[in-house]
SEDRENRO-428872 format. One line per 2 residues: number of its first residue (from 0); for each residue x, y, z of N, C-alpha, C. Coordinates in steps of 0.02 Angstrom, whole numbers, plus 32768, in hexadecimal, padded with zeros to 4 digits. Layout:
NUM = X Y Z X Y Z X Y Z; ...
END
This chain:
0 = 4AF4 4E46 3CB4 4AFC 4DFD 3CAB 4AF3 4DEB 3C61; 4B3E 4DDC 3C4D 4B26 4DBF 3BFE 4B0E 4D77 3BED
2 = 4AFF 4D57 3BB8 4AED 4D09 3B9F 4B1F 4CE7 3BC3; 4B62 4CF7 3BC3 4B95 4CCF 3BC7 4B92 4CB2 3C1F
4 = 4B7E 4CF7 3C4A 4B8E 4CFB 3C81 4B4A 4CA6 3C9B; 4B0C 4CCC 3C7F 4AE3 4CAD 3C7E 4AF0 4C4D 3C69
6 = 4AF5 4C4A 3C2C 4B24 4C04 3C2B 4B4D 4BE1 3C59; 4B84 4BFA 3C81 4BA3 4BE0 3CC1 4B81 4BE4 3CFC
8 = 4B51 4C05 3CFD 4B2F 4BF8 3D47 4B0A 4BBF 3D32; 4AEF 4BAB 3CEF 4ABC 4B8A 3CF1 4AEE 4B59 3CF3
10 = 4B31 4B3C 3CD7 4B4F 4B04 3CB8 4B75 4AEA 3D08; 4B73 4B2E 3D46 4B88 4B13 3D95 4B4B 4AFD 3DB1
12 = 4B12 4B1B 3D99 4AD6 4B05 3DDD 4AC1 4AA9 3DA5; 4AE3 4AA5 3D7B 4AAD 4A5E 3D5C 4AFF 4A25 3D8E
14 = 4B27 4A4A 3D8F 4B75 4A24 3DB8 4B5F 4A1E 3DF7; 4B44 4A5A 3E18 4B1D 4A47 3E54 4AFA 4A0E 3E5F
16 = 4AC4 4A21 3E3A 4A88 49D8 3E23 4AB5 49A6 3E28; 4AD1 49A4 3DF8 4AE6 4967 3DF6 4B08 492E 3E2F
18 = 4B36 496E 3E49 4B5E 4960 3E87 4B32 4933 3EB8; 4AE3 495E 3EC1 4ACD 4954 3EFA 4AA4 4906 3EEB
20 = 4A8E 490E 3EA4 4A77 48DC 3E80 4A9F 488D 3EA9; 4AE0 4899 3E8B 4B0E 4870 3EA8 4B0F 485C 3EEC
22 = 4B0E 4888 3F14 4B1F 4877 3F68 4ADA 485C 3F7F; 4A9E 4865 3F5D 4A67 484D 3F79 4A5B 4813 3F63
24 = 4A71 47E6 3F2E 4A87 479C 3EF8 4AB5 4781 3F32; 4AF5 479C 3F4B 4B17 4785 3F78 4B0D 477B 3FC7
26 = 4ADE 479B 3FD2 4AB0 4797 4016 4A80 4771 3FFD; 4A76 4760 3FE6 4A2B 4731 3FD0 4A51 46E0 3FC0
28 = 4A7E 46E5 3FC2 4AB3 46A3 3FA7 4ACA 4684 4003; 4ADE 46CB 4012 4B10 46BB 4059 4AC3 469E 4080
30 = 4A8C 46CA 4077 4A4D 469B 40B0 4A46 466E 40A3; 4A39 464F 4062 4A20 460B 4045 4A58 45EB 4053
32 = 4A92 45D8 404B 4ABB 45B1 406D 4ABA 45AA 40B4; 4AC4 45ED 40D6 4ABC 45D4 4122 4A90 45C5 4139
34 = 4A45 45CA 4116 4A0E 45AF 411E 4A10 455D 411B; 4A25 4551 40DB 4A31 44FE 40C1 4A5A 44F1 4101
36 = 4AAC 4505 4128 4ABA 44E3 415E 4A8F 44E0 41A4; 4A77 450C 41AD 4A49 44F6 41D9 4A32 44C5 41C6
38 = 4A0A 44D1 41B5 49D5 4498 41A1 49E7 4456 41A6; 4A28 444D 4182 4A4C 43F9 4179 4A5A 43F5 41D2
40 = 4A89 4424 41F5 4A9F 441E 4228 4A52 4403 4275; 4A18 4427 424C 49E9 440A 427C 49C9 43D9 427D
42 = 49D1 43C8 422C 49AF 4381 421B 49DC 4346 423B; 4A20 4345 4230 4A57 4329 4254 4A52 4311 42B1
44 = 4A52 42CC 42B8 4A45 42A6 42EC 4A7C 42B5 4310; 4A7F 42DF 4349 4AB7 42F2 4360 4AC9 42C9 4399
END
């Protein structure tokens, strides 16, 4: 395993990170909204 090889694993696992970084910002977005509709929908005098 040379520097170089070493460099691309590190420059895919921080793409990983990041990726996952991302989808957990976007799950944290998608609850808090469907959280907020609930919420309006129960406060709402039906």
């Amino acid at each position: 395993m040379t520097r170089l090889d070493g460099k691309k694993i590190l420059k895919f696992t921080g793409r990983m990170i990041a990726a996952m970084l991302l989808m957990l910002l976007a799950l944290f977005f998608v609850i808090q909204i469907f959280t907020v509709i609930v919420l309006w929908l129960a406060d709402k005098p039906v």
